[in-house]
C-alpha positions in Angstrom: 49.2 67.7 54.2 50.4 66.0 57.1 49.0 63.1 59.1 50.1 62.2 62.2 48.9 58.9 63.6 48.7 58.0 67.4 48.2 55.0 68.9 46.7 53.6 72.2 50.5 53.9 74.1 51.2 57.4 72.8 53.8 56.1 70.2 53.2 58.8 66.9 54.3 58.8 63.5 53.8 61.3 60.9 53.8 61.1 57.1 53.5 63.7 54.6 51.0 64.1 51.5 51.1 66.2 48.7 48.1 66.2 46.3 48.3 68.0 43.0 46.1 69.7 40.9 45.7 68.2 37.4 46.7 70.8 34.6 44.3 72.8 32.9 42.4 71.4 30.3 43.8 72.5 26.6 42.2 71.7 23.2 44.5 70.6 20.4 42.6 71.5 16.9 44.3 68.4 15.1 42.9 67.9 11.9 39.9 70.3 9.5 38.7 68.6 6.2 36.9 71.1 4.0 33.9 71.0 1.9 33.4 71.7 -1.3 30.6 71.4 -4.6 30.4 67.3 -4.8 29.9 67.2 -0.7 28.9 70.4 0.5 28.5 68.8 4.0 31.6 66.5 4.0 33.4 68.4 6.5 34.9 67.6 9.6 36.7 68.8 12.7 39.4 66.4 14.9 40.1 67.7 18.1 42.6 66.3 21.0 41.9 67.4 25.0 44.7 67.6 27.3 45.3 68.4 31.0 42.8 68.4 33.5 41.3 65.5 33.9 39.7 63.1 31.6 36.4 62.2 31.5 36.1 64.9 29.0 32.3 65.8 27.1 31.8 68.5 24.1 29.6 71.0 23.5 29.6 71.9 19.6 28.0 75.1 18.2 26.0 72.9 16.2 24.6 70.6 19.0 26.9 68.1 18.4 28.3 65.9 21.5 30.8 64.0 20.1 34.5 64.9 19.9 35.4 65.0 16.3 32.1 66.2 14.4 31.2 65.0 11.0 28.8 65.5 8.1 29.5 69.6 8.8 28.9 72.2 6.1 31.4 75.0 5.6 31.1 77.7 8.4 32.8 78.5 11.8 32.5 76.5 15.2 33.1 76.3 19.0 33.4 73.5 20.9 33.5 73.7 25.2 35.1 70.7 26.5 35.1 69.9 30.1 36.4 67.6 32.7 35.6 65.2 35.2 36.0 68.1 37.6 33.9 70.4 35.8 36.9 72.8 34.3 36.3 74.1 31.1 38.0 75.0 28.0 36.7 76.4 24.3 38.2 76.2 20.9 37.1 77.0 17.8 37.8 75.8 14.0 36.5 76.9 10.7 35.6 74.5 8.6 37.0 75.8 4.7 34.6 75.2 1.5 33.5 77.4 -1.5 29.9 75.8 -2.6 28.6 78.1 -4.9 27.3 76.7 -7.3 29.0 78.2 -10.7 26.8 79.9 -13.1 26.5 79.2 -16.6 26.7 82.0 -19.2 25.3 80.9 -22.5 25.2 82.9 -25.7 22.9 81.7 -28.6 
């Protein structure tokens, strides 16, 4: 942009203003704990934004509003995150586990 300013004796001066756009917002999945017999809802997801601009809220699968979700059984989720600005991004993580329960085979 340019502005030119003018003042009461005609005298101008002119400046010029570039404004950028931020980046677009990226989602970093950093860090997936698994579940597993003893805590089959010990799971969790750590996620880093970037870009955009911050000021970011999340929008888990599950509900949850938070950026790094806890207390998550084993199973696949998305998460939208957006900015101050209202630009969006999605990621998704699968949280690892093998629950079953083992069965016991007993011979008398």
């Amino acid at each position: 942009y340019t502005v030119v300013v003018t003042d009461a004796n005609g005298c101008e001066s002119d400046t010029t203003i570039t404004i950028n756009e931020p980046g677009e917002v990226a989602i970093a999945v950093d860090n997936v704990v698994g579940v597993d017999c003893d805590n089959p809802t010990g799971g969790s997801i750590g996620i880093t934004p970037t870009g955009g601009t911050p000021g970011y809220t999340y929008q888990w699968s599950n509900g949850d509003t938070i950026q790094n979700p806890v207390d998550l059984a084993a199973g696949s989720y998305q998460v939208i995150v957006t900015d101050a600005n209202g630009c969006t991004s999605s990621a998704s993580a699968n949280v690892p586990g093998d629950v079953n329960i083992p069965t016991a085979d007993i011979q008398v």
